[in-house]
PDB file of N, CA, C and O in Angstrom, chain B, residues numbered from 101:
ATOM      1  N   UNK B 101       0.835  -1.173   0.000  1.00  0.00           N
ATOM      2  CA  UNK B 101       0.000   0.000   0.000  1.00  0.00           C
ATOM      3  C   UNK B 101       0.888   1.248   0.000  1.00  0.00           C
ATOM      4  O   UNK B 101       1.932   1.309   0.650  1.00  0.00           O
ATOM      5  N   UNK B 102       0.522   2.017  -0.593  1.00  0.00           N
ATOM      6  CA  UNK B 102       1.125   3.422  -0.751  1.00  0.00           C
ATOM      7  C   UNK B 102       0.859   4.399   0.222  1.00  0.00           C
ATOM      8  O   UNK B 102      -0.289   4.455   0.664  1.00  0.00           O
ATOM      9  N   UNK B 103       1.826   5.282   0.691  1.00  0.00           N
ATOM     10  CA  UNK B 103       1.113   5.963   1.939  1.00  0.00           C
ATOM     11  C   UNK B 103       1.861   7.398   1.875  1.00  0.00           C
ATOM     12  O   UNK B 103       3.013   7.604   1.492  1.00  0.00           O
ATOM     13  N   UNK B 104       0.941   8.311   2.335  1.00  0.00           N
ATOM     14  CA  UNK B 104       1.715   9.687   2.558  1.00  0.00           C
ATOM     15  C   UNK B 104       1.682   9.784   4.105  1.00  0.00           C
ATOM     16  O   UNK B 104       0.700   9.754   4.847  1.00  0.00           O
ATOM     17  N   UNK B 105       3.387   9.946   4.499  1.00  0.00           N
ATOM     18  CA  UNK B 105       4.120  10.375   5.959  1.00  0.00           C
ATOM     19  C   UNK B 105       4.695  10.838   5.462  1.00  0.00           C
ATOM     20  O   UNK B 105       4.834  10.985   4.248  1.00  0.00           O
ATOM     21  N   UNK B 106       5.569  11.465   6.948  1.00  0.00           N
ATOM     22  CA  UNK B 106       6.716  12.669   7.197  1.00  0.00           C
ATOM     23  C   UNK B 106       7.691  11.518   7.357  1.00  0.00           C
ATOM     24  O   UNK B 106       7.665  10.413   7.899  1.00  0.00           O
ATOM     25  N   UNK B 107       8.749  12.388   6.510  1.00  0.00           N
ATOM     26  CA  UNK B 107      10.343  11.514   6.716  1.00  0.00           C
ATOM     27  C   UNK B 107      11.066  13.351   7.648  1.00  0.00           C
ATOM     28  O   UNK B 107      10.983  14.579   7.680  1.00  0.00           O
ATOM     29  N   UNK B 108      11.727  12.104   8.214  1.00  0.00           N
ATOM     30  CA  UNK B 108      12.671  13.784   9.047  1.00  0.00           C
ATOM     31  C   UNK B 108      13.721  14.175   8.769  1.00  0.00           C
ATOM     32  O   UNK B 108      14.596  13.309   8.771  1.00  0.00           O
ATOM     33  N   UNK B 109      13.968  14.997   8.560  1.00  0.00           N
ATOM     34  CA  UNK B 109      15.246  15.552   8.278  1.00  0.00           C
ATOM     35  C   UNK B 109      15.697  16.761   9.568  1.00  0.00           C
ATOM     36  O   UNK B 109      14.999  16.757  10.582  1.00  0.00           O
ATOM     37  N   UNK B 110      16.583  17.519   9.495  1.00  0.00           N
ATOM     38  CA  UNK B 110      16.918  17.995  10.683  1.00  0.00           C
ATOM     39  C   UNK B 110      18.649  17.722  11.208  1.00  0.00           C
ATOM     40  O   UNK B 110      19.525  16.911  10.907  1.00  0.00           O
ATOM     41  N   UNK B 111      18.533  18.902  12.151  1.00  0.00           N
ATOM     42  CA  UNK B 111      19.704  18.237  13.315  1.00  0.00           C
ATOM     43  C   UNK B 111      19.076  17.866  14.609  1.00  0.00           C
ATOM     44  O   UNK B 111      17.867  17.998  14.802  1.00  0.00           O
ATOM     45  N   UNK B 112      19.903  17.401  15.493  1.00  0.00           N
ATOM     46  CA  UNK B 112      19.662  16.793  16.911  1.00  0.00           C
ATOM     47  C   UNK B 112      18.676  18.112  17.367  1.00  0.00           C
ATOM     48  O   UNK B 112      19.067  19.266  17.544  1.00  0.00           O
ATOM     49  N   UNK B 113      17.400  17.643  17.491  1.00  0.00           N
ATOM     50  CA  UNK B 113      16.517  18.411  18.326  1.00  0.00           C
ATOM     51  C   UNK B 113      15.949  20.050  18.024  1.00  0.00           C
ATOM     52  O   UNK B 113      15.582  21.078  18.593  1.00  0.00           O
ATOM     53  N   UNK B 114      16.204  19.381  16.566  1.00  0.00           N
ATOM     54  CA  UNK B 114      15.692  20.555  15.248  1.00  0.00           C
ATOM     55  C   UNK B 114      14.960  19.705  14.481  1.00  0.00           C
ATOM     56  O   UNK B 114      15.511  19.446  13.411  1.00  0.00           O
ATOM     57  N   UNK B 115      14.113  19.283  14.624  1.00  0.00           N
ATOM     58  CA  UNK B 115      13.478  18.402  13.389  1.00  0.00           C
ATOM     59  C   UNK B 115      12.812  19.754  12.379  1.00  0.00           C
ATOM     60  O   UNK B 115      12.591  20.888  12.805  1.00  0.00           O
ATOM     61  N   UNK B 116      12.609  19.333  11.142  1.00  0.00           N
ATOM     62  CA  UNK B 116      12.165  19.425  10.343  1.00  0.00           C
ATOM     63  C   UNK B 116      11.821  18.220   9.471  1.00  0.00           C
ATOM     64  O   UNK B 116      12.664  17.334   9.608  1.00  0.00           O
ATOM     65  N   UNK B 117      10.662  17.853   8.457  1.00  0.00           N
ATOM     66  CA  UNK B 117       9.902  17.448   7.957  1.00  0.00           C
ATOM     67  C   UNK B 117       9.471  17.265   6.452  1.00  0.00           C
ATOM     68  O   UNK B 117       8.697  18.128   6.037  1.00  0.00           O
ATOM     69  N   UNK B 118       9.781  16.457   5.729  1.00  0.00           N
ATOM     70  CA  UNK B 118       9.117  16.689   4.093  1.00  0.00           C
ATOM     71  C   UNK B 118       7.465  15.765   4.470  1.00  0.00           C
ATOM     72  O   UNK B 118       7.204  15.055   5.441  1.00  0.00           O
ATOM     73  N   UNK B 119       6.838  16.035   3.612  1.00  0.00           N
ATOM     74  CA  UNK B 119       5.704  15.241   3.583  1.00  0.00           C
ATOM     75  C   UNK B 119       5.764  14.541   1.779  1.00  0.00           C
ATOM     76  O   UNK B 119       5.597  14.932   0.624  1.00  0.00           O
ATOM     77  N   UNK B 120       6.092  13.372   2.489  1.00  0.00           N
ATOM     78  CA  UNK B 120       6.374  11.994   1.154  1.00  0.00           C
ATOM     79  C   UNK B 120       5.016  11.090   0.426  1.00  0.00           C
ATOM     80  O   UNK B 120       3.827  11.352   0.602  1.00  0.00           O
ATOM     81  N   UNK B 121       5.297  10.534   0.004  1.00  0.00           N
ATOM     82  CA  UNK B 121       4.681   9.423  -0.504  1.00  0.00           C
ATOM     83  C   UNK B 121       5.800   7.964  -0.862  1.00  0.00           C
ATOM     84  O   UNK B 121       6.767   7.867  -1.617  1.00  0.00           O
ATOM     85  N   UNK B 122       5.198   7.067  -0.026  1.00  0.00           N
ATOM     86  CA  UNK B 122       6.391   6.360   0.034  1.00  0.00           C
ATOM     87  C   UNK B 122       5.279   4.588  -0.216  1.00  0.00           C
ATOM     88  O   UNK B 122       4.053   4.474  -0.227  1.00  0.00           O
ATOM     89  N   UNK B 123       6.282   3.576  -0.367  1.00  0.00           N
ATOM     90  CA  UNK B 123       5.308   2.287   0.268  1.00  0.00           C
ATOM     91  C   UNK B 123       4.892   2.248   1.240  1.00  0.00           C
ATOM     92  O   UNK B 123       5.253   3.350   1.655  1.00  0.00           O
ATOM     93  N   UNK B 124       4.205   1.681   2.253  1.00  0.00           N
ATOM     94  CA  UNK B 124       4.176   1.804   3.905  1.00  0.00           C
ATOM     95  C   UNK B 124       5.108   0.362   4.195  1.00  0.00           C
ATOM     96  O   UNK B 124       5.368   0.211   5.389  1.00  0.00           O
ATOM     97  N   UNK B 125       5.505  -0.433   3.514  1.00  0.00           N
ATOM     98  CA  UNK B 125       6.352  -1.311   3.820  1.00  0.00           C
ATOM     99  C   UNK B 125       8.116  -0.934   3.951  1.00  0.00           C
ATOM    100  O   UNK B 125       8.992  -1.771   4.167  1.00  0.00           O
ATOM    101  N   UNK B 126       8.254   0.072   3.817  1.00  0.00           N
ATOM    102  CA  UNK B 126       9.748   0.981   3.484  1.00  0.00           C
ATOM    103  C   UNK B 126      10.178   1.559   4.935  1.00  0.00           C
ATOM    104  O   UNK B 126       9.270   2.223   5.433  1.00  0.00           O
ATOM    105  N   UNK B 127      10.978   1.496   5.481  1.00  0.00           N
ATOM    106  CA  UNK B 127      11.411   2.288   6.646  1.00  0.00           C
ATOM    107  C   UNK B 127      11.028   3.951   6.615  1.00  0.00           C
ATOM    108  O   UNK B 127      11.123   4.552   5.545  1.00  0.00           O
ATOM    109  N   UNK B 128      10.744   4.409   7.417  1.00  0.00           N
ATOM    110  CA  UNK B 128      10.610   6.122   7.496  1.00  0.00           C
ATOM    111  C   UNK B 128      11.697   6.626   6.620  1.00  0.00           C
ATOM    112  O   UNK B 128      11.285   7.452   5.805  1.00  0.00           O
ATOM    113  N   UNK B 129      13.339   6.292   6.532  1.00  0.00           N
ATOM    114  CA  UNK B 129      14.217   6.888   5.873  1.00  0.00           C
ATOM    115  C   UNK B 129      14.381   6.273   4.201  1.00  0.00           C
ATOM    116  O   UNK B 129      15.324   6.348   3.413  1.00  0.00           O
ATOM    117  N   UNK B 130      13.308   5.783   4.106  1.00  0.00           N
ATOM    118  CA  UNK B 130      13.587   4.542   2.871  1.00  0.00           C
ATOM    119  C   UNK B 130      13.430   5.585   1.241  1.00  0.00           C
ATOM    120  O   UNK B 130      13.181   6.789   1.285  1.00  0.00           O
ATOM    121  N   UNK B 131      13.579   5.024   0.281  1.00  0.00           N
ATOM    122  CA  UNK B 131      12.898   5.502  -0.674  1.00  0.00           C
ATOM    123  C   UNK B 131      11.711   6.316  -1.027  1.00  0.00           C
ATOM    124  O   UNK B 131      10.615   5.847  -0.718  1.00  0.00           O
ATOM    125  N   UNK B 132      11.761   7.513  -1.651  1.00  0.00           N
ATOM    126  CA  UNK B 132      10.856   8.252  -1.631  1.00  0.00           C
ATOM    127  C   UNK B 132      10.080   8.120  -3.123  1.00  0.00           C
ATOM    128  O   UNK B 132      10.798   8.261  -4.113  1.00  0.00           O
ATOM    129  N   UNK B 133       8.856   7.893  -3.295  1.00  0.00           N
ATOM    130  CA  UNK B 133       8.195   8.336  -4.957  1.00  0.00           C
ATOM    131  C   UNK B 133       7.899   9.524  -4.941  1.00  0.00           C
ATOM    132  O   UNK B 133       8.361   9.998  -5.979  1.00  0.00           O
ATOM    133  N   UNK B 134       7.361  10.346  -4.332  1.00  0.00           N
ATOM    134  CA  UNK B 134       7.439  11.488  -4.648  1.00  0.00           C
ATOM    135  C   UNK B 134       7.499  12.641  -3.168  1.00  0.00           C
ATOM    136  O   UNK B 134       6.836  12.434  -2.151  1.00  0.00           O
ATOM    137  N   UNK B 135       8.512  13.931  -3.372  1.00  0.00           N
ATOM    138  CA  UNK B 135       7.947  14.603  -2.513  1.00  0.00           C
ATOM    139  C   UNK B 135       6.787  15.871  -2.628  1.00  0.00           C
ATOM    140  O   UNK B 135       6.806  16.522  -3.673  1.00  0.00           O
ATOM    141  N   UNK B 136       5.929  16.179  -1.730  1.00  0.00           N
ATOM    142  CA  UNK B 136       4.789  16.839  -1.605  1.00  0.00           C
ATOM    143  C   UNK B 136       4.782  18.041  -1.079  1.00  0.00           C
ATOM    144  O   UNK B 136       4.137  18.934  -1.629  1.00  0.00           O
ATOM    145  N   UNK B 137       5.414  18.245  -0.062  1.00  0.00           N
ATOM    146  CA  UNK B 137       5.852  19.487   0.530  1.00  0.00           C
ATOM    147  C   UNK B 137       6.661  19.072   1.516  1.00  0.00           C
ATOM    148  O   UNK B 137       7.309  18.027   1.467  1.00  0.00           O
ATOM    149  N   UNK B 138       6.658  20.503   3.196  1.00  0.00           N
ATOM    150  CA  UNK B 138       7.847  20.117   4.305  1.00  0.00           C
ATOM    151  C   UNK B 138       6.627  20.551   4.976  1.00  0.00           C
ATOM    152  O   UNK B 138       5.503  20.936   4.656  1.00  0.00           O
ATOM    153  N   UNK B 139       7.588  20.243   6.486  1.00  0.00           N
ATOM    154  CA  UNK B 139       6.408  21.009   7.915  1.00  0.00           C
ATOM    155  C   UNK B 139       7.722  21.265   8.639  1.00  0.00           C
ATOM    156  O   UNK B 139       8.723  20.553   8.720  1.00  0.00           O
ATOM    157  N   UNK B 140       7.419  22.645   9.217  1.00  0.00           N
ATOM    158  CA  UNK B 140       8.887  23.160   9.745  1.00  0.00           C
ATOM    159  C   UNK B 140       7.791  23.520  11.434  1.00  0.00           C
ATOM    160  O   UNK B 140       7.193  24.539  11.778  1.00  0.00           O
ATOM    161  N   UNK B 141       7.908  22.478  11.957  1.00  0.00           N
ATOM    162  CA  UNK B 141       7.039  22.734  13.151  1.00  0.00           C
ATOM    163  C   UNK B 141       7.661  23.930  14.574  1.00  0.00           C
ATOM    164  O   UNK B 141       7.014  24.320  15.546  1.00  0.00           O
ATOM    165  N   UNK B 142       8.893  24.205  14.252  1.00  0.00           N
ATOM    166  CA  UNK B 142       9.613  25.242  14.860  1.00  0.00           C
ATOM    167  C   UNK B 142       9.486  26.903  14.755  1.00  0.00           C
ATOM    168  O   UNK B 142       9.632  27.800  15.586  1.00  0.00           O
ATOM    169  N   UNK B 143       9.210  26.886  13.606  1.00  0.00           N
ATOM    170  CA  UNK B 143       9.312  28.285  13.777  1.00  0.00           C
ATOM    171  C   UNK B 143       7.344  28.650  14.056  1.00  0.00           C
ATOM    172  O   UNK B 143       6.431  27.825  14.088  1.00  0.00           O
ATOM    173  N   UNK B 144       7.277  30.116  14.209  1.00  0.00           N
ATOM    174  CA  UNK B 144       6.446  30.347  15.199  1.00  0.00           C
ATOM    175  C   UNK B 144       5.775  31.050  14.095  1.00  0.00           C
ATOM    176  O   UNK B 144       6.587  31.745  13.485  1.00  0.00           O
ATOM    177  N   UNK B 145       4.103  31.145  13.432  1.00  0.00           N
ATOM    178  CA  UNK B 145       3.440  29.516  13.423  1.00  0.00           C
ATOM    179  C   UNK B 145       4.093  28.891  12.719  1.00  0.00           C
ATOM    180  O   UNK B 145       4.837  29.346  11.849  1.00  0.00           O
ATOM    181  N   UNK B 146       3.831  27.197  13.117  1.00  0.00           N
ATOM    182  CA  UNK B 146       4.642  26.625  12.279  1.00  0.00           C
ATOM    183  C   UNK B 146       4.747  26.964  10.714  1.00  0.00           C
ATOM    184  O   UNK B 146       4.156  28.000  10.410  1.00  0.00           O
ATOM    185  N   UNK B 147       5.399  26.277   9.641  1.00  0.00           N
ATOM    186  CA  UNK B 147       5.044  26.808   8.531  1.00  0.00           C
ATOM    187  C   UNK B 147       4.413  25.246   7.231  1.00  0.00           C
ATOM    188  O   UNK B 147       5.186  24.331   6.948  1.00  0.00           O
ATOM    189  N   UNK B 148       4.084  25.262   7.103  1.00  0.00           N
ATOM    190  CA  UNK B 148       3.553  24.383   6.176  1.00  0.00           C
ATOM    191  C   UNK B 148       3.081  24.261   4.429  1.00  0.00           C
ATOM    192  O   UNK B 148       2.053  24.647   3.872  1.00  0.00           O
ATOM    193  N   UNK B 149       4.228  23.602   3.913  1.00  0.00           N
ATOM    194  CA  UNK B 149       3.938  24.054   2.949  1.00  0.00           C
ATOM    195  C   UNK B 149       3.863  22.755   1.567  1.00  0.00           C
ATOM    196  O   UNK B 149       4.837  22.100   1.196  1.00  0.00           O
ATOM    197  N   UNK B 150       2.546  22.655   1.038  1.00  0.00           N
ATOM    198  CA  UNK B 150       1.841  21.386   0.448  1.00  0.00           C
ATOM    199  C   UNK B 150       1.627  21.724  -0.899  1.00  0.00           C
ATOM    200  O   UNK B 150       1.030  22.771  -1.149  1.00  0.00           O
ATOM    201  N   UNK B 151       2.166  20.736  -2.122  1.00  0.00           N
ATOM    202  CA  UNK B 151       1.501  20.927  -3.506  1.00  0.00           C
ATOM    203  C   UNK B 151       0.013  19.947  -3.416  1.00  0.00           C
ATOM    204  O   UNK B 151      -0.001  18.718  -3.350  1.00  0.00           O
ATOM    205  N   UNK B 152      -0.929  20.651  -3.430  1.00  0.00           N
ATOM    206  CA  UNK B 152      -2.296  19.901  -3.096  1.00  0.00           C
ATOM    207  C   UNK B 152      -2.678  19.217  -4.187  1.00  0.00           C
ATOM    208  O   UNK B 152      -3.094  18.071  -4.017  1.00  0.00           O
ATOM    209  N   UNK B 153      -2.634  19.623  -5.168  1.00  0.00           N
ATOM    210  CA  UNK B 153      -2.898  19.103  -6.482  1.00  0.00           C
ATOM    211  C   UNK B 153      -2.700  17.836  -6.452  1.00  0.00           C
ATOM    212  O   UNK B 153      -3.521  16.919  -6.430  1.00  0.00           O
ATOM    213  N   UNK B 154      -1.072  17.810  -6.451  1.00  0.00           N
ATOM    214  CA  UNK B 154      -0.545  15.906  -6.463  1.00  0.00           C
ATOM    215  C   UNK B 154      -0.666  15.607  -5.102  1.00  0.00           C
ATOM    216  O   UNK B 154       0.270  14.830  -4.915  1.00  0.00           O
ATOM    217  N   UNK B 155      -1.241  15.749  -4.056  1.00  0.00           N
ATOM    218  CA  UNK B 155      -1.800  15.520  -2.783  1.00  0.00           C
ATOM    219  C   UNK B 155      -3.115  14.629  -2.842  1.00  0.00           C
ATOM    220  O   UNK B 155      -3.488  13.542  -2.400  1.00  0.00           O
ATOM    221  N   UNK B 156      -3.673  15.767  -3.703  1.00  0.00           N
ATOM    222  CA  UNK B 156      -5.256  15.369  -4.061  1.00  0.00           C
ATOM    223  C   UNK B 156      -4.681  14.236  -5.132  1.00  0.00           C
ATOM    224  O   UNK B 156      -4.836  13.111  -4.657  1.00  0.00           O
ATOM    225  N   UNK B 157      -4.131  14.220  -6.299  1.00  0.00           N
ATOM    226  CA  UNK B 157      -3.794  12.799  -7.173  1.00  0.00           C
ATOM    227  C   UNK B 157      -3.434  11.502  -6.846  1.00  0.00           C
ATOM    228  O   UNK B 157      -3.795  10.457  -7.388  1.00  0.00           O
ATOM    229  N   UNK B 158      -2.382  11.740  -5.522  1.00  0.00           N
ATOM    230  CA  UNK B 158      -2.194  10.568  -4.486  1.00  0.00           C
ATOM    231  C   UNK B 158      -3.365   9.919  -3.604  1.00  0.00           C
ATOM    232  O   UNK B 158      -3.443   8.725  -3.316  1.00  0.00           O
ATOM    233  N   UNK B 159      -4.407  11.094  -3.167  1.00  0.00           N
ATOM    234  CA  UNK B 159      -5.439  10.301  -2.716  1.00  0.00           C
ATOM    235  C   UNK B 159      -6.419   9.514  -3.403  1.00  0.00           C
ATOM    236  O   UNK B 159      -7.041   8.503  -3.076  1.00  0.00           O
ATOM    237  N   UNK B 160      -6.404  10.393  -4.681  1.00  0.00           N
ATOM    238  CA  UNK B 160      -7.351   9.551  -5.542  1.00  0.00           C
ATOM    239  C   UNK B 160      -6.415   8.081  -6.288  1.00  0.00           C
ATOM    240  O   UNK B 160      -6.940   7.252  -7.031  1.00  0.00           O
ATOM    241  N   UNK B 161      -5.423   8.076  -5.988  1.00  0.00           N
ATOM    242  CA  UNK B 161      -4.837   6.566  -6.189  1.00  0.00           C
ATOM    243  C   UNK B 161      -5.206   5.659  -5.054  1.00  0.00           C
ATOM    244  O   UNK B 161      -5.432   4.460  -5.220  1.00  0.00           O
ATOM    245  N   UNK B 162      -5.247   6.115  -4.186  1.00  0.00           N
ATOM    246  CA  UNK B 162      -5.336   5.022  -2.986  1.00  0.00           C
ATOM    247  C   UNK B 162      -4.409   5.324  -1.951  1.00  0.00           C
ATOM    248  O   UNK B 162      -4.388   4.774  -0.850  1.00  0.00           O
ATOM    249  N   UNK B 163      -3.531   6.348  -2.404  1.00  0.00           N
ATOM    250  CA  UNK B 163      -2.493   6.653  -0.551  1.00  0.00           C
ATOM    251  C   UNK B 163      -3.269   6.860   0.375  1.00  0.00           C
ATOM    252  O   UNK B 163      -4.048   7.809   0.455  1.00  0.00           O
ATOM    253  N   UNK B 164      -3.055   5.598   1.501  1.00  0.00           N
ATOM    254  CA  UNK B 164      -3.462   6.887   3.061  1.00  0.00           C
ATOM    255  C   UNK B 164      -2.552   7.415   3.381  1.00  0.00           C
ATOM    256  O   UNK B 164      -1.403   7.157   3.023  1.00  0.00           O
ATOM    257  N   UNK B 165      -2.940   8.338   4.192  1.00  0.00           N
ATOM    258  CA  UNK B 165      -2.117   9.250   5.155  1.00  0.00           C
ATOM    259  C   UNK B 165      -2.053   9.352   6.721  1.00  0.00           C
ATOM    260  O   UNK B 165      -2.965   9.301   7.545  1.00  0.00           O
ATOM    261  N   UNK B 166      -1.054   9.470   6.840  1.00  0.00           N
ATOM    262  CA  UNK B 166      -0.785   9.432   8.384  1.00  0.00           C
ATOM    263  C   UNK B 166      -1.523  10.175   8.989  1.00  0.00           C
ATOM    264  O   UNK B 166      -1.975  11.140   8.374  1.00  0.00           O
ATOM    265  N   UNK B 167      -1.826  10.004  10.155  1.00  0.00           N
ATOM    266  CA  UNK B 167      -2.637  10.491  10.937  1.00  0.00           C
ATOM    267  C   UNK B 167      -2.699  12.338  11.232  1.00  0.00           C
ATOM    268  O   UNK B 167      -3.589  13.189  11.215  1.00  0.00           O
ATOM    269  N   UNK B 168      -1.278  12.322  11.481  1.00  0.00           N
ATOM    270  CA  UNK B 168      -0.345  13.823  10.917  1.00  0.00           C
ATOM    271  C   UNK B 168      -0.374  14.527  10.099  1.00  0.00           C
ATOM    272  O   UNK B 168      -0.343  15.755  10.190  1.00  0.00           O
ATOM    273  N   UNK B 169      -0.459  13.670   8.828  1.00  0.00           N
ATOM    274  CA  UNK B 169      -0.435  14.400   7.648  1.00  0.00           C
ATOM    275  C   UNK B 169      -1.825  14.577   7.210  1.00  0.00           C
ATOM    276  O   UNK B 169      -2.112  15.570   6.541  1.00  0.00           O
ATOM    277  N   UNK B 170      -2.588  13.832   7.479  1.00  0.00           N
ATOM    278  CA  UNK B 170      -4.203  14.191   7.384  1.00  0.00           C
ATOM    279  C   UNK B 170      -4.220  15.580   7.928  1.00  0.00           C
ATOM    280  O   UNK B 170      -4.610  16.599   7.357  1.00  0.00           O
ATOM    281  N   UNK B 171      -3.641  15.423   9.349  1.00  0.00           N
ATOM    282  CA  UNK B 171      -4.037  16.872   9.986  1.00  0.00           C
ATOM    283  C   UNK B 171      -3.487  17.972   9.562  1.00  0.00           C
ATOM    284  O   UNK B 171      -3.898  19.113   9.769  1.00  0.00           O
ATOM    285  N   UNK B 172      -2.597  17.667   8.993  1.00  0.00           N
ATOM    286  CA  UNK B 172      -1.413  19.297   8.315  1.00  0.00           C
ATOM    287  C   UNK B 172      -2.546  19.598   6.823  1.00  0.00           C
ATOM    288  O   UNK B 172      -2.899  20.734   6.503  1.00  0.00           O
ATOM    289  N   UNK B 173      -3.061  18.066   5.915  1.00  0.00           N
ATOM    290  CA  UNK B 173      -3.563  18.850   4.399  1.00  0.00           C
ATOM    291  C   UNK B 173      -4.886  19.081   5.319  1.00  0.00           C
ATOM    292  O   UNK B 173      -5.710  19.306   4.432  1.00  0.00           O
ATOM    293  N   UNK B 174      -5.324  19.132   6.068  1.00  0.00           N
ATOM    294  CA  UNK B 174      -6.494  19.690   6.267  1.00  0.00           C
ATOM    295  C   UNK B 174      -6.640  21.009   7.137  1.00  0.00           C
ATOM    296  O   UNK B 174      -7.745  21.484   7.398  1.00  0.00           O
ATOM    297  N   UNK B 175      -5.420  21.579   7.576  1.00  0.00           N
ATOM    298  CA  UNK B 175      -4.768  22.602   8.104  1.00  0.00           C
ATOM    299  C   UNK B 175      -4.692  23.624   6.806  1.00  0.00           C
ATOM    300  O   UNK B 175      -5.257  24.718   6.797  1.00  0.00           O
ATOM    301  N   UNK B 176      -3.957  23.134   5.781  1.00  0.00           N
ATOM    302  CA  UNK B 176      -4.047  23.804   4.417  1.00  0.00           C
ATOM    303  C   UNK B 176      -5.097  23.827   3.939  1.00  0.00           C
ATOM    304  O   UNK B 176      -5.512  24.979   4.062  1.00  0.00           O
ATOM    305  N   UNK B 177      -6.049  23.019   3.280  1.00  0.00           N
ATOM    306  CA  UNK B 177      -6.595  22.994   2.602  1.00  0.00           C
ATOM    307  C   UNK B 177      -8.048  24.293   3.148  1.00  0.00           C
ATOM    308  O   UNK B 177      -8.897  24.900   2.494  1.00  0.00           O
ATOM    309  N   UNK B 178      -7.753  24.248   4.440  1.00  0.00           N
ATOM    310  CA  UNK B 178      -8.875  24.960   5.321  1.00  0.00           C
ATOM    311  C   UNK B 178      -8.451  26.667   4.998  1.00  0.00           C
ATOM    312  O   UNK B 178      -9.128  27.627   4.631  1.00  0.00           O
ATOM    313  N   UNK B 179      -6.757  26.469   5.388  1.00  0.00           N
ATOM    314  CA  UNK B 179      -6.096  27.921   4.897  1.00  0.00           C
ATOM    315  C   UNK B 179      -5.944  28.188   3.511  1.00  0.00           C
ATOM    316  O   UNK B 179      -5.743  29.376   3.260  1.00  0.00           O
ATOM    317  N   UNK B 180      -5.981  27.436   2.569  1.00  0.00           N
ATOM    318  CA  UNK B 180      -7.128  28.116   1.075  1.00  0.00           C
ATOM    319  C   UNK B 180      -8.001  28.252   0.917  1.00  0.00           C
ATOM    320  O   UNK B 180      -8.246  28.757  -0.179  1.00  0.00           O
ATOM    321  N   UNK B 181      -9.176  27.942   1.816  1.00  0.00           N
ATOM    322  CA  UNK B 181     -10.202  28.372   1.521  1.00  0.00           C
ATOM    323  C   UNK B 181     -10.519  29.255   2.224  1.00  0.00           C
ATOM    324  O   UNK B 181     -11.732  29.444   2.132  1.00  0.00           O
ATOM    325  N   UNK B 182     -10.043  29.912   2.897  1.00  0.00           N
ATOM    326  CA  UNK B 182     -10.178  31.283   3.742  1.00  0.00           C
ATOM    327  C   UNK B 182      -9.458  32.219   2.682  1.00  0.00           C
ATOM    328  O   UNK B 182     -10.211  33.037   2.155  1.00  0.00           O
ATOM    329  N   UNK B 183      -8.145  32.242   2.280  1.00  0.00           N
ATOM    330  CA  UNK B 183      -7.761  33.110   1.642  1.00  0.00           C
ATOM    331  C   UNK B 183      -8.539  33.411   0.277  1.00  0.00           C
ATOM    332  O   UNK B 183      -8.242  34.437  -0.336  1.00  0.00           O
ATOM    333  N   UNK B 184      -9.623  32.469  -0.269  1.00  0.00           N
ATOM    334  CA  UNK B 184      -9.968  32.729  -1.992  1.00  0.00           C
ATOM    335  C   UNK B 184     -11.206  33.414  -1.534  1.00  0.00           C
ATOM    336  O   UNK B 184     -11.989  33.889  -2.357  1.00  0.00           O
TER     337      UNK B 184
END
């Protein structure tokens, strides 16, 4: 199964974040098919930043998403529709 999570990147007790699409059989650091955006949960608000389009194309294949990442595209998707 195909899945969209966060792989981490970062230093010691700086995380930062891409939001992937990966197998769910692959380790967190494993091979990536595509990346989607990052989540930089540090700086103040965090910052988040998602290509929705191929977000939305991955869901309509069949990726789930982490529990996380559900909550970040629906964090966005909420903050485009306020801004249009």
């Amino acid at each position: 199964m195909v899945a969209i999570r966060l792989k981490r990147l970062g230093a010691k007790k700086r995380p930062f974040y891409r939001i992937i699409v990966m197998d769910s059989r692959k380790p967190r650091e494993g091979r990536t098919k595509e990346i989607l955006g990052y989540y930089d949960p540090l700086k103040e608000p965090p910052e988040i930043k998602v290509d929705m389009e191929r977000a939305n194309y991955w869901l309509d294949q069949g990726a789930q998403p982490s529990n996380t990442v559900q909550s970040l595209l629906h964090k966005v998707s909420h903050r485009e529709k306020q801004t249009v």
